[in-house]
N, C-alpha and C positions, 0 to 999 in steps of 0.2 A: 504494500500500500504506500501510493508516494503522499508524502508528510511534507505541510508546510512549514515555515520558519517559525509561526503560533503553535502550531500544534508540536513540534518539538521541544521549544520552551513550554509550554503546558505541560508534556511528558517530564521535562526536567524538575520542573518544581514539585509536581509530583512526585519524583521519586523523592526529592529533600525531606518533603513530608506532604502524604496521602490525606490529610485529614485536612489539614489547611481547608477552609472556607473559599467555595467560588471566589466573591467578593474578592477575598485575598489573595487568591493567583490571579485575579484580571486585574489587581495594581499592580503586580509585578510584570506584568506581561502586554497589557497594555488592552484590556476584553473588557467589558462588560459582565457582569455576574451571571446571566442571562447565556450572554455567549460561551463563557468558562461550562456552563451545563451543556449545552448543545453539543459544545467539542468531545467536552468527556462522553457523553452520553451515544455519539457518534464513533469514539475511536472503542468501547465497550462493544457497542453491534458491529464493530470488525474485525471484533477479538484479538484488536491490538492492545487493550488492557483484560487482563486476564482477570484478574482479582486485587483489590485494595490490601494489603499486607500487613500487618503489625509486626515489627523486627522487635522477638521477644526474647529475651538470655535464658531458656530453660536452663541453665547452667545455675543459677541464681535459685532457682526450684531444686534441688537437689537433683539434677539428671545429669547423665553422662550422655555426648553423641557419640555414636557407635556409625563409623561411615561403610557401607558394605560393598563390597564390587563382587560382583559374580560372570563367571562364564561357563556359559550351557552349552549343550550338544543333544546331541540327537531329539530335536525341536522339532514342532513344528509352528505355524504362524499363530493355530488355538492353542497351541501350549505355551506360549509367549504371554499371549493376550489373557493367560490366567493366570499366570505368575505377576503379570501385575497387575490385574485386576487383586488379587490374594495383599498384593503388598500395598495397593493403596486405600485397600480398604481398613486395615491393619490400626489402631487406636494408638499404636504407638509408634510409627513408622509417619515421620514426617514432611518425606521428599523422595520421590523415586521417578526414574529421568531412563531410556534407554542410551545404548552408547554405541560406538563405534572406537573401533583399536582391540586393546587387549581384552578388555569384561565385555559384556554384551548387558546389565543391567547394573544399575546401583543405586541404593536406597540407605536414609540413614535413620536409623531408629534408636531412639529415646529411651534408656530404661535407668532405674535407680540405683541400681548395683551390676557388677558381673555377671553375678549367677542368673539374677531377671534376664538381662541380656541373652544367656546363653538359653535359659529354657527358650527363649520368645524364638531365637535361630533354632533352635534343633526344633522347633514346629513345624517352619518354614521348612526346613532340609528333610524332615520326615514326610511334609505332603509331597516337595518336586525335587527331592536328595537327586533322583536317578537322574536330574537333568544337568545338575551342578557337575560342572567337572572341576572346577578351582572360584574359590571364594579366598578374596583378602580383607581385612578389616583394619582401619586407623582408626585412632582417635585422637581428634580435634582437640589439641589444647588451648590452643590462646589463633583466634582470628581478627585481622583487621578486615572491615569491610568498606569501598567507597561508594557514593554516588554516583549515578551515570553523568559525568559531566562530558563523557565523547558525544551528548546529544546534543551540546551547544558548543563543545571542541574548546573547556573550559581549563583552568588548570584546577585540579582536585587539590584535596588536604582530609588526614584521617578522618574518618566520619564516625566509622564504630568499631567498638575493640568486644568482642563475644571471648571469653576466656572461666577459665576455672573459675571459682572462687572461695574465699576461707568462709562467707558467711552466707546463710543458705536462708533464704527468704521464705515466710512461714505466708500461706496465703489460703482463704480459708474460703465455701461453698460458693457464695456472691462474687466473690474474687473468680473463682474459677469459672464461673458461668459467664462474668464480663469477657474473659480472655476467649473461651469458645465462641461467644457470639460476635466476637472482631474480628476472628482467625482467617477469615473468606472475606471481608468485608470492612476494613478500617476507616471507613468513610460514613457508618452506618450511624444515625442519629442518635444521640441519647435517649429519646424518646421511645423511639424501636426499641434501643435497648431495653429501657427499664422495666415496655409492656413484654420484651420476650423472655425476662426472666424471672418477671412478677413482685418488681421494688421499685423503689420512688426514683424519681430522675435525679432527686437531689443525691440518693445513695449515687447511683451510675456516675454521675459525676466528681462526687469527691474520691470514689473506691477506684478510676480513670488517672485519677490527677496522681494518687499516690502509689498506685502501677508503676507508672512515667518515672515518678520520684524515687523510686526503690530500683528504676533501675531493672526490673521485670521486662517493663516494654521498654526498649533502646532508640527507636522508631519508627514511623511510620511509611513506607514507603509502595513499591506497586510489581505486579507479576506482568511481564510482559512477554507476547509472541514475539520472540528475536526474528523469525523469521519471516512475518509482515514488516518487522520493520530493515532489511536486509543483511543482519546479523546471523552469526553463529556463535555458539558458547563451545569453549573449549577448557576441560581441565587437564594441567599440566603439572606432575609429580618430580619432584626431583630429590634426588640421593646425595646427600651431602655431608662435608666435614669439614672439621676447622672452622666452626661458624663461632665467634665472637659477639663482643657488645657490638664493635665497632660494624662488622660486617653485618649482623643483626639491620642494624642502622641503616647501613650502605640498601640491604632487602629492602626496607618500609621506604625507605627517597625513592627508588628506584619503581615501585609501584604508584608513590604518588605523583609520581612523573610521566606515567604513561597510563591515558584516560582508556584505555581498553580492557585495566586489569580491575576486574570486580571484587575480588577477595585476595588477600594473603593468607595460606594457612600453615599454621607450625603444627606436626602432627606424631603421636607413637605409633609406630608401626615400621612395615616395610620402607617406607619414605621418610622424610620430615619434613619437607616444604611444598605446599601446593600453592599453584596460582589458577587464577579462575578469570578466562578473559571470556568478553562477549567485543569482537570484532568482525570485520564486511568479511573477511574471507583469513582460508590458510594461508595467503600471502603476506599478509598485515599480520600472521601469529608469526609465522614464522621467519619475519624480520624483527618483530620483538626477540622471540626466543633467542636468535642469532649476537643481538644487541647484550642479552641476559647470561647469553654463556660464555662471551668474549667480557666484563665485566668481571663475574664470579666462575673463573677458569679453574682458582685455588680452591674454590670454594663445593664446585657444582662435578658429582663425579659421571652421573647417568641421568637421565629423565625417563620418562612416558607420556605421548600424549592419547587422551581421549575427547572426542567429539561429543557431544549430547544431543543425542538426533532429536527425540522429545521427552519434555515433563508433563507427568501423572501429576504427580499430586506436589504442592508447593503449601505446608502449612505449618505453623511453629507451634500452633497449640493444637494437636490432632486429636487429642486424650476425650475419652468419653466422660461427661458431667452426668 
């Protein structure tokens, strides 16, 4: 879908924050409140916005993310389409994306300890085991994440740090039920809210405000079809050593310096360092990469990359209320 220079600025502030008020992206952008509806309500019926996002640190809930890459054999196109039907339906599986390269799926699923983790996969591997022929699993410690600022060709600066933490946020019935009724929808009125969960709007509102404030929701932002808009997402693994403060540092410049990396992530597992681009083509990645390996030559021993042909399911609070 070709996109005007408003409706990219509209995408942009969006993603800064999804919730923002009409009114308040047509100052910024230079629309009418009126027209701020029309546009979003038009790039929605062309499923250039997928869903309104709440960027929420289940990390801060006492959860571990568990990132999974799988690759299958002996498939077919209905056994595909049930394994992730199976995983997006899953109450505690957040995200799951097919791929291209080495895994053929990957999903990353939330659970409170090791052990939950592991019954929740030996489920999985007991209903479609005979189709896994190798599964790898990382876990996510500490990620930056940025805004799409390659939508107005901006210079970025950190925007959100999702990482471990020592103190584990207690959040209680009403709490959980605001965060489910955002998880698809961050734009969605207090109003709505408070009649969908059966409490005063004045509740919704202060029990929102102190979300935000604790740090639960980090913010608000938006799911988008990369591929209306002529984008591809690609994740990219790499094997490293000798990583330092200083080279630490040297990674986080280097991502906020080039508007096509979406995430940084430091990780346990087979890997440590993932980056997460959404750019026009494999020629735009891989003059990054070329730029990223010629930089950290001491640093960067192997990589891998994967393609994400498409995303199921995109949701940070999936959990049944």
């Amino acid at each position: 879908m070709e996109l005007d220079l408003k409706d990219r600025k509209l995408l942009y502030w969006l993603d800064q924050n999804s919730r923002a008020s009409n009114k308040e992206i047509g100052r910024k952008i230079g629309l009418t409140e009126q027209a701020v509806g029309y546009r979003i309500k038009h790039l929605q019926e062309n499923c250039v916005i997928k869903h309104f996002i709440p960027f929420m640190n289940t990390l801060r809930l006492g959860y571990t993310h568990y990132k999974v890459f799988i690759k299958l054999h002996n498939t077919s196109e209905e056994t595909e389409e049930k394994i992730i039907k199976y995983l997006s339906l899953h109450s505690n599986i957040r995200w799951v994306v097919s791929m291209s390269g080495k895994y053929d799926i990957s999903f990353s699923v939330l659970a409170l300890s090791e052990k939950e983790f592991m019954e929740m996969y030996q489920k999985i591997e007991k209903k479609f085991g005979e189709y896994i022929i190798e599964k790898n699993v990382s876990i996510p410690v500490d990620s930056l994440g940025f805004t799409r600022t390659y939508l107005l060709n901006k210079k970025k600066s950190k925007e959100l740090e999702y990482k471990i933490v020592k103190q584990i946020e207690k959040i209680d019935e009403i709490d959980k039920k605001i965060l489910k009724a955002i998880s698809q929808d961050a734009r969605k009125n207090i109003v709505d809210i408070a009649e969908e969960i059966r409490t005063s709007v004045s509740v919704v509102k202060y029990r929102l405000k102190r979300l935000i404030e604790r740090k639960v929701i980090e913010s608000f932002t938006l799911e988008l079809d990369l591929e209306k808009l002529g984008y591809e997402y690609y994740s990219v693994f790499f094997y490293t050593h000798n990583v330092n403060k200083e080279v630490d540092n040297a990674l986080v410049q280097f991502a906020q310096s080039h508007p096509g990396i979406l995430y940084l992530i430091r990780a346990i597992g087979s890997y440590d360092l993932q980056l997460e681009f959404e750019v026009k083509n494999h020629q735009e990645l891989d003059a990054m990469l070329k730029e990223f390996r010629k930089q950290f030559s001491a640093n960067v021993r192997d990589f891998e990359v994967l393609r994400v042909i498409k995303e199921y399911k995109y949701n940070f609070y999936p959990f049944e209320v």
